[in-house]
C-alpha positions as YAML, in Angstrom:
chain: A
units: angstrom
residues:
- id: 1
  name: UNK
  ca: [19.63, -51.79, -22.47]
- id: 2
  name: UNK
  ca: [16.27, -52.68, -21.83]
- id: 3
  name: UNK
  ca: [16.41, -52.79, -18.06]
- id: 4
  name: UNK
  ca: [17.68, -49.17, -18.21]
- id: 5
  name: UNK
  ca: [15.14, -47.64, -20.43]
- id: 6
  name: UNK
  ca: [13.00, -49.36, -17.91]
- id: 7
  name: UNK
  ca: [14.46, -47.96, -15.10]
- id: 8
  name: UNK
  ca: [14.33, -44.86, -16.35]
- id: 9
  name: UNK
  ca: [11.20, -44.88, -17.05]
- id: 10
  name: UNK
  ca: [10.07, -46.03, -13.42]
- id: 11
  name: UNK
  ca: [11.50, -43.42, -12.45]
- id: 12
  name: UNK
  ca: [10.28, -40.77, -14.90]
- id: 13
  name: UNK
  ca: [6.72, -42.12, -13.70]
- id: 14
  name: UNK
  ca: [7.03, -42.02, -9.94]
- id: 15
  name: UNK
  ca: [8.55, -38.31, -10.63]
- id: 16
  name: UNK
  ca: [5.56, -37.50, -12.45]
- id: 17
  name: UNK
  ca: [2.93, -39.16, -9.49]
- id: 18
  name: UNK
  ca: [4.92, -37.29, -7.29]
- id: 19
  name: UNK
  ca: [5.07, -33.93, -8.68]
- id: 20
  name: UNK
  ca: [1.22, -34.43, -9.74]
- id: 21
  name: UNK
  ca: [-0.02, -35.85, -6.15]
- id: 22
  name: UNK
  ca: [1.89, -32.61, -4.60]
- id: 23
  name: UNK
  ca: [-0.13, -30.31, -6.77]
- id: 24
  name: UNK
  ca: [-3.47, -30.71, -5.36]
- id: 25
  name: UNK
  ca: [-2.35, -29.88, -2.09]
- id: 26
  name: UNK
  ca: [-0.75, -26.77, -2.62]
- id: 27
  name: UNK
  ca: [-3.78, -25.73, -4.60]
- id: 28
  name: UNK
  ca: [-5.79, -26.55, -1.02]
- id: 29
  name: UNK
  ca: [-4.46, -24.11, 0.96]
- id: 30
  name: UNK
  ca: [-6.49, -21.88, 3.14]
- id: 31
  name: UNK
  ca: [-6.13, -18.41, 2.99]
- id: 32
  name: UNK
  ca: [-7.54, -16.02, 5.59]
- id: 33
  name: UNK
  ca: [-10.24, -13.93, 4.59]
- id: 34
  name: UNK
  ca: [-9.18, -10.20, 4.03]
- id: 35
  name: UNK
  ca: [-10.89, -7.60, 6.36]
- id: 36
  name: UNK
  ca: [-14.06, -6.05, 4.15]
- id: 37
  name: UNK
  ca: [-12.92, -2.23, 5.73]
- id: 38
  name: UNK
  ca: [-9.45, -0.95, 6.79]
- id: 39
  name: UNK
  ca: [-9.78, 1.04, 10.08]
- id: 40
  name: UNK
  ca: [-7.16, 3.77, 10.45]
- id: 41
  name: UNK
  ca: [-6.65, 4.91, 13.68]
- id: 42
  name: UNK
  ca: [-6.56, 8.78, 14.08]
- id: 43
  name: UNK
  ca: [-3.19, 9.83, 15.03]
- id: 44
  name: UNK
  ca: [-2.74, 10.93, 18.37]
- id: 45
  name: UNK
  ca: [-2.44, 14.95, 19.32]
- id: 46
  name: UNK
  ca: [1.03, 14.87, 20.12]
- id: 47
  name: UNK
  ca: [2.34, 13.50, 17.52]
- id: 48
  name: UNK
  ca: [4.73, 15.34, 14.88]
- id: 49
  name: UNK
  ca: [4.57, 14.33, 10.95]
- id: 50
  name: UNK
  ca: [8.39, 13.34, 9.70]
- id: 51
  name: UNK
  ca: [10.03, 12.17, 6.75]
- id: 52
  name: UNK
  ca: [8.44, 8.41, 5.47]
- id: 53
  name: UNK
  ca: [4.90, 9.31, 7.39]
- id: 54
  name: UNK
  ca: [1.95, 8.49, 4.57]
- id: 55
  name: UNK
  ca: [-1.01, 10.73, 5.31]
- id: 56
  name: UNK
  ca: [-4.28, 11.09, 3.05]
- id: 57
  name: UNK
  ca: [-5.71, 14.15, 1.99]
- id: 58
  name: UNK
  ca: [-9.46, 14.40, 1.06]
- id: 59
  name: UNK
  ca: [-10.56, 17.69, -0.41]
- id: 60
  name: UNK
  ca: [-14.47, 17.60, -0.53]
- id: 61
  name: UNK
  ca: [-14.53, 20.51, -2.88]
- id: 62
  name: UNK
  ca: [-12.35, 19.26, -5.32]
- id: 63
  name: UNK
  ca: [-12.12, 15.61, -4.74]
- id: 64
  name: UNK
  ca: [-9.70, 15.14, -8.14]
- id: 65
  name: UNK
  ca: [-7.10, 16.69, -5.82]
- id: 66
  name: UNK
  ca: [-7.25, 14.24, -2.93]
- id: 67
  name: UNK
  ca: [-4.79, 11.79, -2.72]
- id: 68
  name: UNK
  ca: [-2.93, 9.71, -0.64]
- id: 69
  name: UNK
  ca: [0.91, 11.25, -0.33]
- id: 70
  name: UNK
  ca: [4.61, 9.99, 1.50]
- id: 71
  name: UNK
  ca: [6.22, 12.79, 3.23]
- id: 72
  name: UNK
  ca: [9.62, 12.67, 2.06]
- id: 73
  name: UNK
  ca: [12.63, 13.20, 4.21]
- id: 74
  name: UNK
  ca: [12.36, 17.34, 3.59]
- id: 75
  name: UNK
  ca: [9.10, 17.20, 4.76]
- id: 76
  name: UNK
  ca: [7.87, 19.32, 1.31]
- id: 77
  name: UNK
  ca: [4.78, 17.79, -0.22]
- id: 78
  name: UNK
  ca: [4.16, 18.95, -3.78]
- id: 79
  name: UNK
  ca: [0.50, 18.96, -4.49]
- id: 80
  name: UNK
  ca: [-1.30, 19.16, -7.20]
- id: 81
  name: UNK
  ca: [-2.57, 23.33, -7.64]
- id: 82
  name: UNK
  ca: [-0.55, 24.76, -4.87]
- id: 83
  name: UNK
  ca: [2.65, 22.86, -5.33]
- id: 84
  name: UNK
  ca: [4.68, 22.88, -2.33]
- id: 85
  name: UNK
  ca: [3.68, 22.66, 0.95]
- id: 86
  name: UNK
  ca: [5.74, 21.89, 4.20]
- id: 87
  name: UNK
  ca: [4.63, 19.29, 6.74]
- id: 88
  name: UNK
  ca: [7.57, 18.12, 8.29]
- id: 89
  name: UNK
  ca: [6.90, 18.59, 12.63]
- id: 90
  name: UNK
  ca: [3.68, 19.56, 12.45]
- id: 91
  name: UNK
  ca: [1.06, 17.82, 14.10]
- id: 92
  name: UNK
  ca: [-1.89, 16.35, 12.00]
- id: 93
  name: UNK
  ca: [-4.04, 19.33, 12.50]
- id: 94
  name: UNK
  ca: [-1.70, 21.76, 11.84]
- id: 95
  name: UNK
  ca: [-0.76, 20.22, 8.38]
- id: 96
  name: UNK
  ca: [-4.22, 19.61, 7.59]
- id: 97
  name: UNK
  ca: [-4.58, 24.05, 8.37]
- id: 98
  name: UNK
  ca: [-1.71, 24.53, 6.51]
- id: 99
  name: UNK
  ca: [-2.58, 22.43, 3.26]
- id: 100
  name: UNK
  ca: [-6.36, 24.04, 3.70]
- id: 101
  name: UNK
  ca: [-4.88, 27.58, 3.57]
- id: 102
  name: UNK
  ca: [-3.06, 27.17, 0.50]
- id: 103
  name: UNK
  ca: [-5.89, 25.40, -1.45]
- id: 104
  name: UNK
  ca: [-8.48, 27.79, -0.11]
- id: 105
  name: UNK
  ca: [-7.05, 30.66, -2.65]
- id: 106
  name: UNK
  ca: [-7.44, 28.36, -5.36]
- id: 107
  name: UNK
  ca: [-10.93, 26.84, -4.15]
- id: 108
  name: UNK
  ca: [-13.85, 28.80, -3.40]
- id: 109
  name: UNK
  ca: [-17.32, 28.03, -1.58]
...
């Protein structure tokens, strides 16, 4: 009975060197450093906004409006003030128009 216990307890211990010895390691890894700024590349002119595009909007007179939005499959983006708005085959420039236009009742100069 005594030689098992022992055993056992051999074991228990080399389990436990083991499992502490691996720790230290995994705590060492090196992790690349993150990028300090994101650079977004402008979209090109020929391209046409579709369903699962992201695109940020950035409304200087009304910043609490701005927002970063995913154009769902209909292409409608419901925004805060002027609720609906569709973007879905328009280029970049002509979304950014159409949003302006529809906020530019609501906002004024």
């Amino acid at each position: 009975m005594n030689a098992k216990l022992a055993k056992q307890l051999t074991l228990t211990l080399i389990t436990a060197l083991l499992v502490g010895y691996l720790l230290p390691v995994q705590a060492q890894v090196k992790h690349s450093p993150m990028p300090s700024k994101l650079q977004s590349q402008p979209l090109p002119t020929d391209y046409y906004l579709a369903g699962g595009d992201r695109i940020r909007i950035y409304i200087i007179e009304a910043p609490e409006y701005s927002g970063e939005y995913l154009i769902p499959p209909d292409g409608k983006l419901y925004l805060p003030l002027i609720g609906s708005v569709s973007v879905l085959g328009l280029t970049q420039e002509q979304a950014a128009e159409a949003i302006s236009a529809k906020y530019a009742r609501y906002l004024k100069r």
